[in-house]
PDB file of N, CA, C, O and CB in Angstrom:
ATOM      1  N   UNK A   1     -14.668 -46.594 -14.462  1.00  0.00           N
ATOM      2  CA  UNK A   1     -14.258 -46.351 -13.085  1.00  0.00           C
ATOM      3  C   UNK A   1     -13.356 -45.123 -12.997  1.00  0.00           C
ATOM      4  O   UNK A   1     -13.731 -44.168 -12.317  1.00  0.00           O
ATOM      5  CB  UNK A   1     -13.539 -47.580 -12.517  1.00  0.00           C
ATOM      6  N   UNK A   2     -12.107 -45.087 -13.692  1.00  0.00           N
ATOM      7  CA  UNK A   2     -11.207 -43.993 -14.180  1.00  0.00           C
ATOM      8  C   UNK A   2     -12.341 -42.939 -14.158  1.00  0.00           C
ATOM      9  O   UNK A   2     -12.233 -42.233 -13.156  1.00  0.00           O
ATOM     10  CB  UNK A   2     -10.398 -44.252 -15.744  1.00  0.00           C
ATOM     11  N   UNK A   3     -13.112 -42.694 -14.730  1.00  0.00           N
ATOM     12  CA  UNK A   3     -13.944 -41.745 -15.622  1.00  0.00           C
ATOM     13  C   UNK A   3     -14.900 -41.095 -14.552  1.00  0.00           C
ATOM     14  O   UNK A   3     -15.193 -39.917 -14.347  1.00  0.00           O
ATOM     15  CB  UNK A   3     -14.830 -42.571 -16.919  1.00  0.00           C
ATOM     16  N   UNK A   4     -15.305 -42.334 -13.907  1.00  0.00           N
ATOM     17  CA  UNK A   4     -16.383 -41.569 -12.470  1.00  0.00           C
ATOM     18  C   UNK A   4     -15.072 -40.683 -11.505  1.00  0.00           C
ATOM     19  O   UNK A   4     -15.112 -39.548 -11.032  1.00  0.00           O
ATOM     20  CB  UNK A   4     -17.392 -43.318 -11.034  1.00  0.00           C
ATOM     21  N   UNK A   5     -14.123 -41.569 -11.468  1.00  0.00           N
ATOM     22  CA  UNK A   5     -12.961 -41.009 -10.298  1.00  0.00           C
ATOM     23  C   UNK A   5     -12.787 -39.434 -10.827  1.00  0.00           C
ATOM     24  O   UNK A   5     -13.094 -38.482 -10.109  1.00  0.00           O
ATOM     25  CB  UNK A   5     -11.149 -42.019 -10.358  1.00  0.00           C
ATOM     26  N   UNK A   6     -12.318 -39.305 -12.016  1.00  0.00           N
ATOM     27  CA  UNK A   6     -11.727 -38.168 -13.017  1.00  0.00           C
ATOM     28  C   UNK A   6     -13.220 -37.190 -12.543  1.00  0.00           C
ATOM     29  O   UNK A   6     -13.050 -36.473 -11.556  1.00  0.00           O
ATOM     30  CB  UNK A   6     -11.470 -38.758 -15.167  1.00  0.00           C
ATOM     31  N   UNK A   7     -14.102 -37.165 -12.957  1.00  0.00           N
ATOM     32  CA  UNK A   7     -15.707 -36.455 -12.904  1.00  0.00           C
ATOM     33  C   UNK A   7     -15.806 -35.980 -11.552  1.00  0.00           C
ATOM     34  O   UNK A   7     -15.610 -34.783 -11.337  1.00  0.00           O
ATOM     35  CB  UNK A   7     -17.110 -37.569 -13.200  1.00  0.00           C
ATOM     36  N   UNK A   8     -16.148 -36.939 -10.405  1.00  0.00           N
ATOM     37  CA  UNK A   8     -16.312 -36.805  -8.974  1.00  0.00           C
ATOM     38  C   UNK A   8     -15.071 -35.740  -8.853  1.00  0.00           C
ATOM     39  O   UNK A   8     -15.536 -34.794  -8.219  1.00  0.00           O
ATOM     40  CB  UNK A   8     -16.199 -38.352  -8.028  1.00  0.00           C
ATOM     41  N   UNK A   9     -13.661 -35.459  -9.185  1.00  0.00           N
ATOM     42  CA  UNK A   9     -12.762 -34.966  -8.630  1.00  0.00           C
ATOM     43  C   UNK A   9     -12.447 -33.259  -9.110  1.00  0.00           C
ATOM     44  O   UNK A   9     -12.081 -32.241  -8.521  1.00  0.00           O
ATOM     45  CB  UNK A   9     -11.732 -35.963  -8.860  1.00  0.00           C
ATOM     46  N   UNK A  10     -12.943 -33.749 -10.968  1.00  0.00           N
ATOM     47  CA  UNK A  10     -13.377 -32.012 -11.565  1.00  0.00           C
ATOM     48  C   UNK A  10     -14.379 -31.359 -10.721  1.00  0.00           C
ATOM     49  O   UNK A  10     -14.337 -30.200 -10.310  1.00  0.00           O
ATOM     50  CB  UNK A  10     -14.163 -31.940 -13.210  1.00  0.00           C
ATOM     51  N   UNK A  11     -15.696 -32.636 -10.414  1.00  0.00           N
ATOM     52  CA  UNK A  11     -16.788 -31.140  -9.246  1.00  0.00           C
ATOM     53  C   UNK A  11     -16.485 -30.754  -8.307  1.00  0.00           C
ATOM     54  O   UNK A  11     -16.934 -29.682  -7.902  1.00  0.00           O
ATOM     55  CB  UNK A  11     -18.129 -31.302  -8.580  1.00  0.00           C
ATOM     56  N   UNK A  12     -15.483 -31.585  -7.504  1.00  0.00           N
ATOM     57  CA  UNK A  12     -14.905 -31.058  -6.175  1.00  0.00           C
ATOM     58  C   UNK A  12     -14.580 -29.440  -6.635  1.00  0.00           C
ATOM     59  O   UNK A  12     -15.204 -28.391  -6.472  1.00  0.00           O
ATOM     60  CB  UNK A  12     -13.358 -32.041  -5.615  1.00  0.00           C
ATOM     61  N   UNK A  13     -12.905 -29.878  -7.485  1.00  0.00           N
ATOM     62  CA  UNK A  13     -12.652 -29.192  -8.573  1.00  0.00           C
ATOM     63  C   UNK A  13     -13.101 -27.668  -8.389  1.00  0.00           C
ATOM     64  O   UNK A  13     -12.651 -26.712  -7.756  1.00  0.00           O
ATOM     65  CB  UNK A  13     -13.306 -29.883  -9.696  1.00  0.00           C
ATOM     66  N   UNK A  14     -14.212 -27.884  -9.246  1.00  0.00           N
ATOM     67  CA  UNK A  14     -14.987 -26.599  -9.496  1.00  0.00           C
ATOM     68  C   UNK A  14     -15.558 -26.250  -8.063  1.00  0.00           C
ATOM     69  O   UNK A  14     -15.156 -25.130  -7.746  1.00  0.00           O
ATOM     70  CB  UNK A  14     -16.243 -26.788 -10.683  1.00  0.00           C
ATOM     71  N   UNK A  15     -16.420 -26.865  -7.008  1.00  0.00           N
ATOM     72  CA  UNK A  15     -16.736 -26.028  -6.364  1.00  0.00           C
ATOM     73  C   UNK A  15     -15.878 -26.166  -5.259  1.00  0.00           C
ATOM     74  O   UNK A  15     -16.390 -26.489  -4.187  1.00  0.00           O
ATOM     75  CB  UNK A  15     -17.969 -26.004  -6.202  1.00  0.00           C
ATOM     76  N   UNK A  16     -14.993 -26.030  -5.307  1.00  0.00           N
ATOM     77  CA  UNK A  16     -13.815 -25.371  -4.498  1.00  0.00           C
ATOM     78  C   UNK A  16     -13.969 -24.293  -4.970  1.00  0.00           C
ATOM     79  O   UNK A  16     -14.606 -23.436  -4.357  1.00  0.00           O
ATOM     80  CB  UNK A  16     -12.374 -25.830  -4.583  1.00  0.00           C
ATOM     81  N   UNK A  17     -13.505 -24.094  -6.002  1.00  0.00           N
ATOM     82  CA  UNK A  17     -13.120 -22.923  -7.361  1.00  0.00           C
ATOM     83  C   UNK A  17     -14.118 -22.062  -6.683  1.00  0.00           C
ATOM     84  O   UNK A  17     -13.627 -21.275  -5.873  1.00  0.00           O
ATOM     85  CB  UNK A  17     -13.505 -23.362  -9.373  1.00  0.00           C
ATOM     86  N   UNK A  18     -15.205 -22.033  -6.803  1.00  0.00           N
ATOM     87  CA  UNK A  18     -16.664 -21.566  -7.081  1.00  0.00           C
ATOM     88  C   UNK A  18     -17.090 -20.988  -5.219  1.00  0.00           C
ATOM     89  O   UNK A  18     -17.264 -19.823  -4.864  1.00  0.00           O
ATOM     90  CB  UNK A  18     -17.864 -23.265  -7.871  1.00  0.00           C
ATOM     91  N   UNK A  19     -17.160 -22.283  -4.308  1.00  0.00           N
ATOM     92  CA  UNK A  19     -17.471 -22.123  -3.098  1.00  0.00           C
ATOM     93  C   UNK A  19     -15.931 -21.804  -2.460  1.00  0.00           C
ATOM     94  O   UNK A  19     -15.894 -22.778  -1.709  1.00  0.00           O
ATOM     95  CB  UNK A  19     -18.315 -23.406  -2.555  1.00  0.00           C
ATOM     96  N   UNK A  20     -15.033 -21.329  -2.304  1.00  0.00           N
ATOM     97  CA  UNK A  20     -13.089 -21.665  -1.544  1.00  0.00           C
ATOM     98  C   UNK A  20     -13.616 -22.006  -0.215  1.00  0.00           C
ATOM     99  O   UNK A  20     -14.612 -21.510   0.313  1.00  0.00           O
ATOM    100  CB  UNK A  20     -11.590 -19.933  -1.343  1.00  0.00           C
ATOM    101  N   UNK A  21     -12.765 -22.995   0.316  1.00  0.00           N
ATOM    102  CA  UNK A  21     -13.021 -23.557   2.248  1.00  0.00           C
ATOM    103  C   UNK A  21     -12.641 -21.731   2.786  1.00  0.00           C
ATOM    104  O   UNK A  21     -12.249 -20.661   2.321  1.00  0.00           O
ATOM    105  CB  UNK A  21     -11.141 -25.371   3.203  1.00  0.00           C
ATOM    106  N   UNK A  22     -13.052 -22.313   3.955  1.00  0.00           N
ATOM    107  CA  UNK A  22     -13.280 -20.676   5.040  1.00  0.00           C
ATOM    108  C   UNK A  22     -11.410 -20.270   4.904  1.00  0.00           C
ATOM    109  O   UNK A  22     -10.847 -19.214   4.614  1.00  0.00           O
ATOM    110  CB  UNK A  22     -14.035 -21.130   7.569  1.00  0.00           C
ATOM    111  N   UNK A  23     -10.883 -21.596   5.250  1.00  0.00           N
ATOM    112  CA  UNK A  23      -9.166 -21.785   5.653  1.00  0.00           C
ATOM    113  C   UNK A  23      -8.793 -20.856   4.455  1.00  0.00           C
ATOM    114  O   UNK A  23      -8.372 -19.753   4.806  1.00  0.00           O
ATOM    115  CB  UNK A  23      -8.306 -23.680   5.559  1.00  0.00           C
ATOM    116  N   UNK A  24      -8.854 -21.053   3.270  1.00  0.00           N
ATOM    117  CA  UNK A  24      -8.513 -20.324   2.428  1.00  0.00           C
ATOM    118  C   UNK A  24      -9.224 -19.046   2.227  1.00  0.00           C
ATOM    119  O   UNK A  24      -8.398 -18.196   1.895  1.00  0.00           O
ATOM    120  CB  UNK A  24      -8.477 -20.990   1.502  1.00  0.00           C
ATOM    121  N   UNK A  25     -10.195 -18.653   2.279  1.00  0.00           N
ATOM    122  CA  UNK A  25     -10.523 -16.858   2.430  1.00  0.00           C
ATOM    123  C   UNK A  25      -9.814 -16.262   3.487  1.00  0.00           C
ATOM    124  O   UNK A  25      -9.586 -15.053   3.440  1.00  0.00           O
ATOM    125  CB  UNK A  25     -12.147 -16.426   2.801  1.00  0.00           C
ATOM    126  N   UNK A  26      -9.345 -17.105   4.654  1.00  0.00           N
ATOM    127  CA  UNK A  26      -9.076 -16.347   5.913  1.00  0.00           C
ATOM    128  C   UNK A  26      -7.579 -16.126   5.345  1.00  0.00           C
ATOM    129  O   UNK A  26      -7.182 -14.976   5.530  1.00  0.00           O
ATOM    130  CB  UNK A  26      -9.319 -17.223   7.562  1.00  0.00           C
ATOM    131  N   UNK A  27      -6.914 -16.747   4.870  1.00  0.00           N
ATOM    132  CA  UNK A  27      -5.621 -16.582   4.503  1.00  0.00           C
ATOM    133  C   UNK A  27      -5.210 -15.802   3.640  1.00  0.00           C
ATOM    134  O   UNK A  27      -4.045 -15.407   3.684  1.00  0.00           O
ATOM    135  CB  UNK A  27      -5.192 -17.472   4.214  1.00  0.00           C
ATOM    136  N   UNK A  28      -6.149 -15.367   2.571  1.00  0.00           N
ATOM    137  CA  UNK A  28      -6.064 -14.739   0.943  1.00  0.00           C
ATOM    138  C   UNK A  28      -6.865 -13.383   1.906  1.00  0.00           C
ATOM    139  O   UNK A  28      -6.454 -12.390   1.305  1.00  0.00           O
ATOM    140  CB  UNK A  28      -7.223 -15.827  -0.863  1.00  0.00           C
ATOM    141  N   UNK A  29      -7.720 -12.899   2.995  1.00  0.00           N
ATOM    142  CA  UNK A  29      -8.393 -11.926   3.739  1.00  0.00           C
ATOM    143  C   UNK A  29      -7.209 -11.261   4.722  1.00  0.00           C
ATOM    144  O   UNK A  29      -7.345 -10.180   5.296  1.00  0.00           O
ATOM    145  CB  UNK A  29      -9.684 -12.632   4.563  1.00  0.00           C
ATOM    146  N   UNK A  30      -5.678 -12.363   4.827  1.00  0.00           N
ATOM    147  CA  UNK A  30      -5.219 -11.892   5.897  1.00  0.00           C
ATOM    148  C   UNK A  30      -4.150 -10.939   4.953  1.00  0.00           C
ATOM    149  O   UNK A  30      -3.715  -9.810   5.185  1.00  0.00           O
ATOM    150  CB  UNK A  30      -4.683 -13.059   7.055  1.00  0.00           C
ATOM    151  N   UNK A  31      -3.889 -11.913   3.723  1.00  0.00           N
ATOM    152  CA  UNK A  31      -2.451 -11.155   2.933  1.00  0.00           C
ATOM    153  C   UNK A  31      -3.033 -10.287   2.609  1.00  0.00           C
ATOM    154  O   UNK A  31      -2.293  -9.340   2.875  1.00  0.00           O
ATOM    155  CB  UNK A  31      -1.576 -11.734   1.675  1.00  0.00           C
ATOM    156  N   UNK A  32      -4.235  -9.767   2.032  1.00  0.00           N
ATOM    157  CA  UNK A  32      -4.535  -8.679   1.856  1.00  0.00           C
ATOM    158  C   UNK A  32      -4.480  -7.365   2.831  1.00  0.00           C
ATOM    159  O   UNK A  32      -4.102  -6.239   2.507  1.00  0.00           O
ATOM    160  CB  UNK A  32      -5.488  -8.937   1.494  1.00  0.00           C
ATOM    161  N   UNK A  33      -4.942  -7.786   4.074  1.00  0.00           N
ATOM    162  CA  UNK A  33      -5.113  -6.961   5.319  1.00  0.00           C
ATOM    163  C   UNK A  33      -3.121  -6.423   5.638  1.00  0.00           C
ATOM    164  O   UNK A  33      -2.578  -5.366   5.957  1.00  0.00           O
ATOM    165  CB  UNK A  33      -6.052  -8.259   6.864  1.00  0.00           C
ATOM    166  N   UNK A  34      -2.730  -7.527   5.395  1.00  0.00           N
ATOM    167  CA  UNK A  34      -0.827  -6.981   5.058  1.00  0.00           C
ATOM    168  C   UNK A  34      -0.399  -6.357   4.320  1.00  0.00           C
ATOM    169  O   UNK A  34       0.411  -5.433   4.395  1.00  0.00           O
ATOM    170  CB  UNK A  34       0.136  -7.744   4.711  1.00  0.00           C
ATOM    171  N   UNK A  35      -1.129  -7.003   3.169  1.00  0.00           N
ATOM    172  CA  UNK A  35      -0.452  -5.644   1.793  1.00  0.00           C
ATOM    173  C   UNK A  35      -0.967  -4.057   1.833  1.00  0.00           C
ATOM    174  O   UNK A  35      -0.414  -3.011   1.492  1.00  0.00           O
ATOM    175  CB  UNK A  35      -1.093  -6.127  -0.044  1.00  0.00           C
ATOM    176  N   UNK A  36      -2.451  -4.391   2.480  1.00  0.00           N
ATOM    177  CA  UNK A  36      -3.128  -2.756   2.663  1.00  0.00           C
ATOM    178  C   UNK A  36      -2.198  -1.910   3.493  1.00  0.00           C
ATOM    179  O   UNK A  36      -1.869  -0.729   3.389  1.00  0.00           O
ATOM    180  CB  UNK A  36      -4.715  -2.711   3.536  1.00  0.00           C
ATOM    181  N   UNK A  37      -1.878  -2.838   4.328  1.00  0.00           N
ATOM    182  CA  UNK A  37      -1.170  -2.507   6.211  1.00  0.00           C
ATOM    183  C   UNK A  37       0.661  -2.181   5.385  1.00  0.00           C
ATOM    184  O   UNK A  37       1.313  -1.317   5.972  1.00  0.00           O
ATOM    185  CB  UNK A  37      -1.241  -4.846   7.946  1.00  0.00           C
ATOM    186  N   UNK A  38       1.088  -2.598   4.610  1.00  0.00           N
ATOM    187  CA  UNK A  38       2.454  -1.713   3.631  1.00  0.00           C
ATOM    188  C   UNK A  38       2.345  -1.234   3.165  1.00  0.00           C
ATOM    189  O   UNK A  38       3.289  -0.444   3.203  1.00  0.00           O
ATOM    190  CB  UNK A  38       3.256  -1.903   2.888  1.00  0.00           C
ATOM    191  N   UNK A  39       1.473  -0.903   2.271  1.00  0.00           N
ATOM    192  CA  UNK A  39       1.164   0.386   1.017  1.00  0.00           C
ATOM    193  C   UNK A  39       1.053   1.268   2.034  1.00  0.00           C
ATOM    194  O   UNK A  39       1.936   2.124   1.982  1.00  0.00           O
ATOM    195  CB  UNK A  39      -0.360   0.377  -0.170  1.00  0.00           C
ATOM    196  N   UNK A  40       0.158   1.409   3.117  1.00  0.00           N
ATOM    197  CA  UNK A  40      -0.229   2.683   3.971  1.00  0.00           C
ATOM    198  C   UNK A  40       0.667   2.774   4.422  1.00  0.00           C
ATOM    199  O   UNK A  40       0.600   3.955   4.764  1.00  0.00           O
ATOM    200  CB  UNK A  40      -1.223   2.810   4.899  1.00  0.00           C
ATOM    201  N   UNK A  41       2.136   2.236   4.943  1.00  0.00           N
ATOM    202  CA  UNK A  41       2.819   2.390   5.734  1.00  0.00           C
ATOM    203  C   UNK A  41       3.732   3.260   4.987  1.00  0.00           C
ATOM    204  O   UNK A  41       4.258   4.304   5.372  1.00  0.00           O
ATOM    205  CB  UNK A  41       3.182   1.289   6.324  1.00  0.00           C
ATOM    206  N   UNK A  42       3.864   2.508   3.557  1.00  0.00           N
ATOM    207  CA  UNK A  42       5.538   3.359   2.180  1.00  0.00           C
ATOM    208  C   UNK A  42       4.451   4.877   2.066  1.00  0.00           C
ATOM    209  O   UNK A  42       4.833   6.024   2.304  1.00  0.00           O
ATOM    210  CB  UNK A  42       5.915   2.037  -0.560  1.00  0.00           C
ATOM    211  N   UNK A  43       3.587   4.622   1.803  1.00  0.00           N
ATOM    212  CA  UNK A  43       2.467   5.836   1.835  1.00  0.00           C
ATOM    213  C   UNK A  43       2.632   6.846   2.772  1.00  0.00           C
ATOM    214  O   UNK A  43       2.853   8.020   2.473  1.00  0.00           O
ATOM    215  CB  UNK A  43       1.096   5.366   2.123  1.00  0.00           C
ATOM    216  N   UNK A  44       2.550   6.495   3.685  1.00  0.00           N
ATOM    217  CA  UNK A  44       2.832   7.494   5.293  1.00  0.00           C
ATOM    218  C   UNK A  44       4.835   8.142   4.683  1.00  0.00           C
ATOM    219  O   UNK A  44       5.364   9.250   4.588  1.00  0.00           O
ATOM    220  CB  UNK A  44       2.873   5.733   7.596  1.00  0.00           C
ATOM    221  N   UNK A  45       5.190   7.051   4.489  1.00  0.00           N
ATOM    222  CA  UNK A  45       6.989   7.542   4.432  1.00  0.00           C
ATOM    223  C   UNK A  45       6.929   8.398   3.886  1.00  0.00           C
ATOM    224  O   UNK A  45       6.976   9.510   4.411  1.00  0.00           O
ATOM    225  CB  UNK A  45       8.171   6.784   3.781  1.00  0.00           C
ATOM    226  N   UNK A  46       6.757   8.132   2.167  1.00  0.00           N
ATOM    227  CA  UNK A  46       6.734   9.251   1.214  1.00  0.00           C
ATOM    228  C   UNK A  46       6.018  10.574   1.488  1.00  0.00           C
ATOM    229  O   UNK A  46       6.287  11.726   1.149  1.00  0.00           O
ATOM    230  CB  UNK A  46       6.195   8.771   0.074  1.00  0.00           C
ATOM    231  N   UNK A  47       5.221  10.154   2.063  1.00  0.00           N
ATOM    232  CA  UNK A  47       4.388  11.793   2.696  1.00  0.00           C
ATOM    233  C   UNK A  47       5.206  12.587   3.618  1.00  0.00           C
ATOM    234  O   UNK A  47       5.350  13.805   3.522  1.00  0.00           O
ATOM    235  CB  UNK A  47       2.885  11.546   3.724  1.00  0.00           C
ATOM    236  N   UNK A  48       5.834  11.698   4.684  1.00  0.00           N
ATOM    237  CA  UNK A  48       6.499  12.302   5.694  1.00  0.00           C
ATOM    238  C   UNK A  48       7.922  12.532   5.376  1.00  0.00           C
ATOM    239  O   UNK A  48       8.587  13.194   6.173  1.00  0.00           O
ATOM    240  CB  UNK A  48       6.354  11.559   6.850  1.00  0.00           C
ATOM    241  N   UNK A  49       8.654  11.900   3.935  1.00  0.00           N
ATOM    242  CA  UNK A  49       9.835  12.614   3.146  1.00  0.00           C
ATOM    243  C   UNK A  49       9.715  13.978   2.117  1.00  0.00           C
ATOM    244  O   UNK A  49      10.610  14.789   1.879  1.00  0.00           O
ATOM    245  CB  UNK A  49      10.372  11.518   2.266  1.00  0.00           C
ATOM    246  N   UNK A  50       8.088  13.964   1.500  1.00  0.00           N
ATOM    247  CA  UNK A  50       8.200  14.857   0.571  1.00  0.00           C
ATOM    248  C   UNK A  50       7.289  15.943   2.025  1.00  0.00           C
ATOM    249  O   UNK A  50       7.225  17.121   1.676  1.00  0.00           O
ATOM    250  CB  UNK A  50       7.411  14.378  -1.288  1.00  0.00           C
ATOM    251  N   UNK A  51       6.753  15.721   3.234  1.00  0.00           N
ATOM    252  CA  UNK A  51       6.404  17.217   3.661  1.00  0.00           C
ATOM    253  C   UNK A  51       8.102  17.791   4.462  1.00  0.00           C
ATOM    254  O   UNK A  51       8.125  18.985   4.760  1.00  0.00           O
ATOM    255  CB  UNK A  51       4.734  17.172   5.066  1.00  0.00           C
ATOM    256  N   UNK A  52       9.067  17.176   4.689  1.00  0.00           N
ATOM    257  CA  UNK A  52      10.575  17.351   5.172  1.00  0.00           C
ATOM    258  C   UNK A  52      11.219  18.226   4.222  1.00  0.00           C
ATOM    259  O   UNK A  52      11.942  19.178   4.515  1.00  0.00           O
ATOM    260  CB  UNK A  52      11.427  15.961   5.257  1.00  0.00           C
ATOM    261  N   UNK A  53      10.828  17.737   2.767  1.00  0.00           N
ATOM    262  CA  UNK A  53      11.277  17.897   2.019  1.00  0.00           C
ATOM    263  C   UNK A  53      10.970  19.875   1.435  1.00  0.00           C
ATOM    264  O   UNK A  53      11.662  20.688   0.824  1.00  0.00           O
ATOM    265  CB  UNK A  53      10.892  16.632   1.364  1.00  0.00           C
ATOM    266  N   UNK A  54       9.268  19.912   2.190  1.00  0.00           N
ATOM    267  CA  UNK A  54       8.714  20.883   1.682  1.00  0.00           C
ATOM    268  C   UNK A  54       9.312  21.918   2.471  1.00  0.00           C
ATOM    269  O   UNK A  54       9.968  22.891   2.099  1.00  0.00           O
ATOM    270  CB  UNK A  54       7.323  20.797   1.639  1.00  0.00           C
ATOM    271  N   UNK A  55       8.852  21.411   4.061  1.00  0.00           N
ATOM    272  CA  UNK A  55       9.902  22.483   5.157  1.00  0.00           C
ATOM    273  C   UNK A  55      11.030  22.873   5.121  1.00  0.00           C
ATOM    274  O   UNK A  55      11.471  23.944   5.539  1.00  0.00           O
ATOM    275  CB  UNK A  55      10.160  22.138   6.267  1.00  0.00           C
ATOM    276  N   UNK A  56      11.662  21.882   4.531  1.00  0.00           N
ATOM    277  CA  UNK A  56      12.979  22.263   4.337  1.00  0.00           C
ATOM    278  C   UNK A  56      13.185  23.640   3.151  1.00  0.00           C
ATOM    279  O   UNK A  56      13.794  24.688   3.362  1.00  0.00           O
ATOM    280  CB  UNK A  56      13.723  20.848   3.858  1.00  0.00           C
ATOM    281  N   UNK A  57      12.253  23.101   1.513  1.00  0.00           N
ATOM    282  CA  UNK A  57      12.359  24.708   1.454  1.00  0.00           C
ATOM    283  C   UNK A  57      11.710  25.808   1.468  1.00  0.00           C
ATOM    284  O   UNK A  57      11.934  26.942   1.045  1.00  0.00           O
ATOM    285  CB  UNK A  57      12.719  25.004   0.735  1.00  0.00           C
ATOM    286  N   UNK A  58      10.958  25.361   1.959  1.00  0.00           N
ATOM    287  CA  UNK A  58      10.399  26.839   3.032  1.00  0.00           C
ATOM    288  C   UNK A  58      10.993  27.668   3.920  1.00  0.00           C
ATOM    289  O   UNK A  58      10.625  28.839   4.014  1.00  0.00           O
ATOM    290  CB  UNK A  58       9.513  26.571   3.943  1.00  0.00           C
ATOM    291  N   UNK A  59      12.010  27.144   4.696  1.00  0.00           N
ATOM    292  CA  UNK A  59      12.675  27.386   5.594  1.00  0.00           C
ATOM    293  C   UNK A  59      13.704  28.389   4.841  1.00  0.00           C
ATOM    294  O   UNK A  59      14.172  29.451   5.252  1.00  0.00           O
ATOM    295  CB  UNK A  59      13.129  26.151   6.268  1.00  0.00           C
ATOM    296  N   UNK A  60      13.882  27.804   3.767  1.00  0.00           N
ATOM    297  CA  UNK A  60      15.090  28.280   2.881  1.00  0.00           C
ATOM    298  C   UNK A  60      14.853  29.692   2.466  1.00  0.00           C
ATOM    299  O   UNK A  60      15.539  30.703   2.619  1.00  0.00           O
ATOM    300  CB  UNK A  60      15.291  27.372   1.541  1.00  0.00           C
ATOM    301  N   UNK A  61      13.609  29.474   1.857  1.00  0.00           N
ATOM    302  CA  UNK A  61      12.641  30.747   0.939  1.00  0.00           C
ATOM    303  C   UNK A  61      12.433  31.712   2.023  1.00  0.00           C
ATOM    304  O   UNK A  61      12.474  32.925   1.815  1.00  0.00           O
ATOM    305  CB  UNK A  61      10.883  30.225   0.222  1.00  0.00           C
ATOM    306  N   UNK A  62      12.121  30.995   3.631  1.00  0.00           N
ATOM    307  CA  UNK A  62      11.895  32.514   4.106  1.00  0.00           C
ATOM    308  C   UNK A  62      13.255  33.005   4.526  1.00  0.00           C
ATOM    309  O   UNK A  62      13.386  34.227   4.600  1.00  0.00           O
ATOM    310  CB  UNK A  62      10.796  32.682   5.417  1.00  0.00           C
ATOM    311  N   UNK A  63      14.111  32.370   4.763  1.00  0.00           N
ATOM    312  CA  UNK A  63      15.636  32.476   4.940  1.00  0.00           C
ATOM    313  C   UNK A  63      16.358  33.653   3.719  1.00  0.00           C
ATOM    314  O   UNK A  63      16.874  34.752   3.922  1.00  0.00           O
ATOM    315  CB  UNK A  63      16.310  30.741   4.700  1.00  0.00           C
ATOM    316  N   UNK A  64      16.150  32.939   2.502  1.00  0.00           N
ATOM    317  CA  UNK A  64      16.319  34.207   1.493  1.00  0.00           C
ATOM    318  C   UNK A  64      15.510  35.969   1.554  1.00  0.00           C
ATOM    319  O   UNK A  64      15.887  37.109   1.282  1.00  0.00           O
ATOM    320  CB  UNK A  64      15.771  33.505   0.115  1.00  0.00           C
ATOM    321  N   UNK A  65      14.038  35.226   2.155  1.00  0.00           N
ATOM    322  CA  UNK A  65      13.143  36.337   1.950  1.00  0.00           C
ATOM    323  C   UNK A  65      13.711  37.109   3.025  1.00  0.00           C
ATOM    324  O   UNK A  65      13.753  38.335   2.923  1.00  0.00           O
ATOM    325  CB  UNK A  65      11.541  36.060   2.023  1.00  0.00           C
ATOM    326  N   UNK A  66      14.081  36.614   3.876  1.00  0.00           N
ATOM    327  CA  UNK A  66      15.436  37.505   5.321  1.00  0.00           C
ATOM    328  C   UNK A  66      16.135  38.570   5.156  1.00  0.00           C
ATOM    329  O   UNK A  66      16.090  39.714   5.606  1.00  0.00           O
ATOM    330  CB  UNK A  66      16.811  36.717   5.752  1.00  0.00           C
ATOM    331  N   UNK A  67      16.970  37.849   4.236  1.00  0.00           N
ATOM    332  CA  UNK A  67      18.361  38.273   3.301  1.00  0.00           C
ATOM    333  C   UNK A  67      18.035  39.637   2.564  1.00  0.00           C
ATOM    334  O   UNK A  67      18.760  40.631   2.602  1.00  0.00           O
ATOM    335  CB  UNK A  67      18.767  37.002   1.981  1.00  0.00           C
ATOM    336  N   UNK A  68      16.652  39.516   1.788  1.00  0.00           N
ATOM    337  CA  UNK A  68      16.367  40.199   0.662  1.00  0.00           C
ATOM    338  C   UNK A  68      15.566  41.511   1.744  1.00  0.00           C
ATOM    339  O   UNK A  68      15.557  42.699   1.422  1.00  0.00           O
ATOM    340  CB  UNK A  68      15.345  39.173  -0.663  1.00  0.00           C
ATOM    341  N   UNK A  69      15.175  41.172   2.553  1.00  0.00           N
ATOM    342  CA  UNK A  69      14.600  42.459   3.713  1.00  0.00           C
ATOM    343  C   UNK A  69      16.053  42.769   3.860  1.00  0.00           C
ATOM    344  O   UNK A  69      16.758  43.458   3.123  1.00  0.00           O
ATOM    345  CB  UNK A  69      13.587  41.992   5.486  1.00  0.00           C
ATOM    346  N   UNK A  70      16.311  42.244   4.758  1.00  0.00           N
ATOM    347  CA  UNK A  70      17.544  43.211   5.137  1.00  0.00           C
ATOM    348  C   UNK A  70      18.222  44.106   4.489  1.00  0.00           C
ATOM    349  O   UNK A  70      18.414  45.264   4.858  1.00  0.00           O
ATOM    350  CB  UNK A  70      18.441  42.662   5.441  1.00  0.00           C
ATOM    351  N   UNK A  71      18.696  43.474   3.267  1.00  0.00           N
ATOM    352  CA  UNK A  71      19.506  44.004   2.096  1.00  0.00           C
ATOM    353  C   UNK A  71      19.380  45.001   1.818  1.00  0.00           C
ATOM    354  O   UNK A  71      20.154  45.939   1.626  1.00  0.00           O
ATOM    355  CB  UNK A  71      19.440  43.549   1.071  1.00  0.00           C
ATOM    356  N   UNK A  72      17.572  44.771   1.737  1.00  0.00           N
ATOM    357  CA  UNK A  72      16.657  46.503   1.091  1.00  0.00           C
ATOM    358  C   UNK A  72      16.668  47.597   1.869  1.00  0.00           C
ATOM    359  O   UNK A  72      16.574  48.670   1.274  1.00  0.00           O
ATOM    360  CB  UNK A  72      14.934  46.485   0.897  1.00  0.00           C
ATOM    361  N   UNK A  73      16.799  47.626   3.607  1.00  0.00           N
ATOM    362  CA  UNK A  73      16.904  48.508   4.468  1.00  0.00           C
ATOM    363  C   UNK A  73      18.285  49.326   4.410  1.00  0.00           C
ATOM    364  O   UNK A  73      18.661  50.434   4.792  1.00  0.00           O
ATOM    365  CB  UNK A  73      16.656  47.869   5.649  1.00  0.00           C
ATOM    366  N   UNK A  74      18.649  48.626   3.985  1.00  0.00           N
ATOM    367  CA  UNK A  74      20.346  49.058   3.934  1.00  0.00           C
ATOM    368  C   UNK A  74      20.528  50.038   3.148  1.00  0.00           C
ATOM    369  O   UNK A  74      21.660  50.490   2.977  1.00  0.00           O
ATOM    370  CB  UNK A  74      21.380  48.002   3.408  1.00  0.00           C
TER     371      UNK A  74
END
């Protein structure tokens, strides 16, 4: 009896494993759709700190390149 109970409960078991209920894809479909939806988001940051980062010295370089005209007219 033990033994049928134990058997009947491994095939569930497995085709859970094998088939997952809808409830569970929709849930393991949603954290994913979140984690995609943060990576793109730290993704967007870092892009929009390192192009700040770029303007900034650019700004600088043509700022020097200013300096270094002027200098030479002189």
């Amino acid at each position: 009896m033990i033994r049928n109970l134990f058997e009947g409960n491994w095939k569930q078991l497995i085709a859970n494993y094998i088939n997952p209920p809808d409830n569970l894809l929709d849930g393991r479909l949603e954290m994913i759709e979140i984690r995609i939806d943060q990576r793109t988001n730290k993704t967007r940051e870092r892009h929009e700190i390192a192009m700040k980062g770029v303007e900034r010295e650019l700004a600088h370089w043509r700022g020097m390149q200013r300096i270094q005209v002027s200098a030479s007219k002189k």
